[in-house]
GUKOL-338578 format. One record per residue: residue number from 1; residue in three letters; chain; x, z negated, y of N, C-alpha, C, O in turn. Coordinates in pm, whole numbers, plus 50000, padded with zeros to 5 digits. Atoms other than C-alpha are relative to their C-alpha. Layout:
BEGIN
<NUM,'ala','A',<X,Z,Y>,<X,Z,Y>,<X,Z,Y>,<X,Z,Y>>
...
***
This chain:
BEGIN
<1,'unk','A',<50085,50000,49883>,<50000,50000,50000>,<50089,50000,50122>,<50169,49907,50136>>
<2,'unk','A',<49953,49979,49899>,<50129,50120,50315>,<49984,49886,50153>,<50057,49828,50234>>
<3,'unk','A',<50061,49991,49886>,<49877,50038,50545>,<49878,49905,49976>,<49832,49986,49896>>
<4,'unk','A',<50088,50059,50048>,<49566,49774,50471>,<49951,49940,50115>,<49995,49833,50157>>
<5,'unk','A',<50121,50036,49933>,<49274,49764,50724>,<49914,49946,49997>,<49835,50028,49949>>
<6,'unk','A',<50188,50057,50008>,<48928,49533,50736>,<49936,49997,50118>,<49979,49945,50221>>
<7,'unk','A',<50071,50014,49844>,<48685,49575,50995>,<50081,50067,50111>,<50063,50019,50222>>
<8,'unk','A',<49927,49941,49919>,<48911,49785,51181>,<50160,49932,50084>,<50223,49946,50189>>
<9,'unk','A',<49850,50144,49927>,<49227,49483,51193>,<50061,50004,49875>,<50009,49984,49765>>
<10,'unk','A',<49900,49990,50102>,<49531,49531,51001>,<50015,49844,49913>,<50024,49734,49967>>
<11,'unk','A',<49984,50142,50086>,<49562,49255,50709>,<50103,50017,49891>,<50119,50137,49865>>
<12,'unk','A',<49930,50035,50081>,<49803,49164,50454>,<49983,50042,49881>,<49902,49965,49828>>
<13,'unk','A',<50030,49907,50127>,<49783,49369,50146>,<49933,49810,49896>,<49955,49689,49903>>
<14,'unk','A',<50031,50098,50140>,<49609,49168,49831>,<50158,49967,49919>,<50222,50069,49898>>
<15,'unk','A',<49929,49981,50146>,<49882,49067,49574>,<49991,50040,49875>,<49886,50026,49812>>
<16,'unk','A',<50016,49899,50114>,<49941,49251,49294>,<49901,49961,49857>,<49813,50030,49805>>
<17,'unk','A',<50088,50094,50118>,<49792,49016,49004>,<50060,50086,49859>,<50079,50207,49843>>
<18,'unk','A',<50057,49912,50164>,<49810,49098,48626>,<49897,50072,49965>,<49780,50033,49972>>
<19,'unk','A',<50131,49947,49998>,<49623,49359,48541>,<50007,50022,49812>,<50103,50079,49759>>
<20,'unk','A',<50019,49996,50123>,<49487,49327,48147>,<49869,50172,49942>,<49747,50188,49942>>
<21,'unk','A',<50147,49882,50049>,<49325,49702,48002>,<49939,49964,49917>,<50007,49988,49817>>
<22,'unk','A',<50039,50015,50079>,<49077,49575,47791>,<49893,50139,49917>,<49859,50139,49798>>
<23,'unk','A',<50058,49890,50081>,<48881,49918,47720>,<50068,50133,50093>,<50118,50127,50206>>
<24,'unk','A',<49927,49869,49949>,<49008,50285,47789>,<49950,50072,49917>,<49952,50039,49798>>
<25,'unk','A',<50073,49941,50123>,<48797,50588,47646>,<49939,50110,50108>,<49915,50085,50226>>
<26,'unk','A',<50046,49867,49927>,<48670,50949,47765>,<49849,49924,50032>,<49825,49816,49977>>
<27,'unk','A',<50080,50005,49944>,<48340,50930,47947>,<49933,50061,50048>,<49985,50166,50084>>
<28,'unk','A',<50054,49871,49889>,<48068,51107,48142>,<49892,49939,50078>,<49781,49917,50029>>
<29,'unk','A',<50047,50004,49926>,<47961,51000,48481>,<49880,50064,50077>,<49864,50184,50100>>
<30,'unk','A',<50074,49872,49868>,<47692,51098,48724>,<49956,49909,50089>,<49890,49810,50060>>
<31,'unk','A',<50004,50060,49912>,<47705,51000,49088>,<49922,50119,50078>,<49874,50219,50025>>
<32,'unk','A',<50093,49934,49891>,<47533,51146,49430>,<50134,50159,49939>,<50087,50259,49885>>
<33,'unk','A',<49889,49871,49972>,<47866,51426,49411>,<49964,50042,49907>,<49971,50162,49935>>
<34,'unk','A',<50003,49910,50100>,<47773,51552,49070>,<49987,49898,49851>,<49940,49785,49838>>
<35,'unk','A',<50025,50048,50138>,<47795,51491,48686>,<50184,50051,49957>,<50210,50171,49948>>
<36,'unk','A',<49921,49971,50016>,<48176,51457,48603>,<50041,49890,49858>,<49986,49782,49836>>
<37,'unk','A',<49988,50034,50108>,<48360,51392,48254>,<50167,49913,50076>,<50243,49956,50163>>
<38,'unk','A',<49898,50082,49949>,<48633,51118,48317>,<50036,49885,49912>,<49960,49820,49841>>
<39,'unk','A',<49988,50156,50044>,<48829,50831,48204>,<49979,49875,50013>,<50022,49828,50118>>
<40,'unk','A',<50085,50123,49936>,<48674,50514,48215>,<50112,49896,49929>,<50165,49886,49819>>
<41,'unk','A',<49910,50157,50053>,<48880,50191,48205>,<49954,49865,50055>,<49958,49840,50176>>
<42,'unk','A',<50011,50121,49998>,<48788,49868,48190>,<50134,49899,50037>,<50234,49902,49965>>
<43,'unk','A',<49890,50067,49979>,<49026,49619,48355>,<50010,49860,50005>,<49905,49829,49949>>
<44,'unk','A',<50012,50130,49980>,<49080,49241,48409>,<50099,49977,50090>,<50215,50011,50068>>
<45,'unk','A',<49862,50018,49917>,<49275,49135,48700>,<50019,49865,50035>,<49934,49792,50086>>
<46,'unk','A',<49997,50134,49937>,<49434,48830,48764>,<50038,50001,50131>,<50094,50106,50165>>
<47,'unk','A',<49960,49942,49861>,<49498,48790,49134>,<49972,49795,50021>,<49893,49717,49968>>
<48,'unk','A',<49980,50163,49953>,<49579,48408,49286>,<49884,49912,49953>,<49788,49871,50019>>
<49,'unk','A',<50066,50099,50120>,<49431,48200,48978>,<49856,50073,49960>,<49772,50019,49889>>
<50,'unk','A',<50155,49963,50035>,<49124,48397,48940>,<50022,50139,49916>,<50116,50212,49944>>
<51,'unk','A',<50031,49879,50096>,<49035,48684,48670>,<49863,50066,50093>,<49800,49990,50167>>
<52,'unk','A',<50052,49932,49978>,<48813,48946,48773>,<49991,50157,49956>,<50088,50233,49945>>
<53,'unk','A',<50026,49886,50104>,<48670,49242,48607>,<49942,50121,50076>,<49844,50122,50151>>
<54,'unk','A',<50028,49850,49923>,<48673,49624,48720>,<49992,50119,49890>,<50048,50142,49783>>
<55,'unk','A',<50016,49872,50086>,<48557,49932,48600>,<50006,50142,50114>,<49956,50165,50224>>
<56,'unk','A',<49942,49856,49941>,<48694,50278,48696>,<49950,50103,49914>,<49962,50096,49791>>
<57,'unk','A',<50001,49864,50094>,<48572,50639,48590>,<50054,50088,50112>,<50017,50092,50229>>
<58,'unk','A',<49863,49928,49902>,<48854,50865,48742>,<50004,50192,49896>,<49971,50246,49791>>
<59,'unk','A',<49970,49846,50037>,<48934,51227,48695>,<50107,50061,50115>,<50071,50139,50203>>
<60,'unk','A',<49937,49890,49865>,<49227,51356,48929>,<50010,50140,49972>,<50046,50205,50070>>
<61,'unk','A',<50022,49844,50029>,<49195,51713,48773>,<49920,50059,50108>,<49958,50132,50199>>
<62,'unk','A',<50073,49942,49883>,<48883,51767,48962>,<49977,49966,50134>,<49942,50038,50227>>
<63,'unk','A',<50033,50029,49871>,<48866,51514,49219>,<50150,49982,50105>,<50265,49965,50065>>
<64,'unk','A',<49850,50006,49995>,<49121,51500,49460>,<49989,49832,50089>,<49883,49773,50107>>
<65,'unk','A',<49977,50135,50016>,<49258,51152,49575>,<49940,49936,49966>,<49825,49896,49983>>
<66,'unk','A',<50016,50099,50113>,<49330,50958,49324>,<49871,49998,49885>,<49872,49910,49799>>
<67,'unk','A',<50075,49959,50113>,<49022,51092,49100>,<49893,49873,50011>,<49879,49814,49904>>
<68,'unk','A',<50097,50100,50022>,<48770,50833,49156>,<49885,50026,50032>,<49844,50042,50147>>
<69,'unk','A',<50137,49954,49969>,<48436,50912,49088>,<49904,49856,50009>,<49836,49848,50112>>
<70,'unk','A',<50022,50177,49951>,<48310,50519,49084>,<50095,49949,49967>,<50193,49987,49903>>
<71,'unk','A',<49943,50067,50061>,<48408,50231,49075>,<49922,49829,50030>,<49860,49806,50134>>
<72,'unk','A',<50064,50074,49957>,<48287,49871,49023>,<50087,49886,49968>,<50154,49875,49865>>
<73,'unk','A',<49880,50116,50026>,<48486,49549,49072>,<49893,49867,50038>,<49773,49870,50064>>
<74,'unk','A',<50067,50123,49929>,<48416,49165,49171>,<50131,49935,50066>,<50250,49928,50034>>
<75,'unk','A',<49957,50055,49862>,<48512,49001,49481>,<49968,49837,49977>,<49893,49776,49900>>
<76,'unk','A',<50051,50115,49948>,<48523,48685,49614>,<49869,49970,50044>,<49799,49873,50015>>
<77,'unk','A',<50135,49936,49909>,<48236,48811,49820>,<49860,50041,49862>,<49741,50007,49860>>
<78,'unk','A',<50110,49966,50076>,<48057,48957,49519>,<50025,50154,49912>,<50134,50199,49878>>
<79,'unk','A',<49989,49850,50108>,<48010,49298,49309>,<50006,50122,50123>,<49924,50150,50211>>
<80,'unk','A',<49978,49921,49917>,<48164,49556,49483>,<49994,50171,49925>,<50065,50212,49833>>
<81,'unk','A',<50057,49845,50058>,<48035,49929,49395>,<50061,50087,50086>,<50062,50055,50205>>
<82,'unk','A',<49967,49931,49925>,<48206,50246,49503>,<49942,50143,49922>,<49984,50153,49807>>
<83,'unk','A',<50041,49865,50047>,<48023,50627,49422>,<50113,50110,50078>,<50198,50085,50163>>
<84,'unk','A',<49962,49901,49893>,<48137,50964,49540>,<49896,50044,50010>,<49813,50046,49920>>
<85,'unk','A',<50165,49958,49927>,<47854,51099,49747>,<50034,50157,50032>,<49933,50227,50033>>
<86,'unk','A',<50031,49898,49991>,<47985,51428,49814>,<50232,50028,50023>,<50312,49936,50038>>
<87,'unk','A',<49881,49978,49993>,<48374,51645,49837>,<50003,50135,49974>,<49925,50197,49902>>
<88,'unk','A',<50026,49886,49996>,<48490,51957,49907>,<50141,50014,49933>,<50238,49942,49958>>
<89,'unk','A',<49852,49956,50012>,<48774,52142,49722>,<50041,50143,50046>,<49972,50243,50026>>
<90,'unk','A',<49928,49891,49944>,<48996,52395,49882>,<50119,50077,49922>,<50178,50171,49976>>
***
């Protein structure tokens, strides 16, 4: 991480944590952007005493940065959801 913004105010990157793969396995998504076939991984992260559990379905073939077609993690804050809603390739 270069660069790590909230609310428009530079902050202190997260620390890295342990990250445990507990599942990894082909897949097939469908978000607002489409219906895409991807790898889905299940993760566990430790991060300053706490575990927390994320799920990724990624494809950088078709999508471009970093291939993430969702993704769903937990926060301090709560369940954090990310789609792709739409992307153009050139």
């Amino acid at each position: 991480i270069k660069k790590f913004i909230v609310n428009g105010k530079e902050q202190t990157p997260p620390e890295q944590g342990d990250v445990e793969i507990i599942d990894q396995k082909q897949d097939t998504v469908k978000v607002p952007a489409g219906t895409f076939v991807c790898v889905y991984i299940k993760a566990r992260v430790e991060s300053q005493g706490q575990k927390m559990d994320a799920e990724q379905w990624i494809n950088p073939r078709q999508i471009p940065i970093m291939g993430l077609a969702k993704m769903i993690s937990q926060s301090r804050v709560g369940q954090t959801v990310a789609v792709l809603t739409s992307f153009k390739k050139h």
